[in-house]
N, C-alpha and C positions, 0 to 999 in steps of 0.2 A: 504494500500500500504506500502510494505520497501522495503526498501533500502540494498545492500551489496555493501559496499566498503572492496575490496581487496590492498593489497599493497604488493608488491613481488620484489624479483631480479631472473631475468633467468642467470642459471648456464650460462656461456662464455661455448661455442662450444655446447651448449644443443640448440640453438637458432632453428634450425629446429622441431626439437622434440616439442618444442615449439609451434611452425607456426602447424604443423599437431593437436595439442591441439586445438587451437582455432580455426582451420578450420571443426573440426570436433564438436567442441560445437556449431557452431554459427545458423545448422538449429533446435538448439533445443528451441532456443530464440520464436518460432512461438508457438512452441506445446506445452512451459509451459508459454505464455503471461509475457514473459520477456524482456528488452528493454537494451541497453548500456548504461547509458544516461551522461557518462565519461568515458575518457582513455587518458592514459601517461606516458610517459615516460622523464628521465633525471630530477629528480627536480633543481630545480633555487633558493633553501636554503632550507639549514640544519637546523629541528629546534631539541634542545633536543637530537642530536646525534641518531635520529631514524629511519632515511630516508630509504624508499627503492627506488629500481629504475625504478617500475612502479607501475601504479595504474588503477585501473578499477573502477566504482563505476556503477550499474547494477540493474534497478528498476523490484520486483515483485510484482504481484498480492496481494498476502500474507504469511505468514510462511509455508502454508503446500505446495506453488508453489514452492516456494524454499528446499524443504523438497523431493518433486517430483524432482525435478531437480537434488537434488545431488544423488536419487538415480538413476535417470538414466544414469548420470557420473558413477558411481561404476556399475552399471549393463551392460554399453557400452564398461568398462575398459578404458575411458578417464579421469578417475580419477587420473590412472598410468602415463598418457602421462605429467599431472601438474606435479606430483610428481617427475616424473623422471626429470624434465626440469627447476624447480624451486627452492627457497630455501628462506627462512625468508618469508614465506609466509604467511598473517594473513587473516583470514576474519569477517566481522566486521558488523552486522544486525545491524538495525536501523529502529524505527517506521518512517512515515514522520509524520510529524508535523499538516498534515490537511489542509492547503491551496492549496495545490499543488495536490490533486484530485478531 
């Protein structure tokens, strides 16, 4: 199992472009056994001058589920839709640790 945490700012006035982003990701969470398993927004402190203004963090299977996925995003062209909408955007893998499957 890993993990992606994302951390991102939606461009101001991009907000719906946005909302169409993630309405159109969210029936793909079934077909590649992917789950949300955090989200948010506004942080509550600044550490290190490197905050962004949301965050996701989004559990898969394994590297090639997420491998699947982002190419389904570039083959759906909802890759476009982040793109256009987003901005300091990172994404960030991560094995889990082994107690938590």
């Amino acid at each position: 199992m890993i993990y992606a945490l994302n951390v991102y700012d939606i461009i101001p006035g991009k907000e719906a472009i946005y909302a169409r982003y993630a309405a159109s990701v969210a029936p793909l969470f079934n077909k590649f056994d992917m789950a949300l398993t955090a989200a948010g927004q506004n942080p509550i402190r600044e550490i290190s001058g490197q905050t962004r203004n949301h965050f996701a963090l989004v559990r898969f299977a394994d590297i090639e589920n997420f491998d699947e996925f982002m190419a389904a995003l570039k083959e759906n062209d909802f890759h476009r839709l982040r793109e256009e909408s987003t901005e300091n955007y990172l994404w960030t893998i991560y094995e889990a640790w082994g107690f938590d499957e």
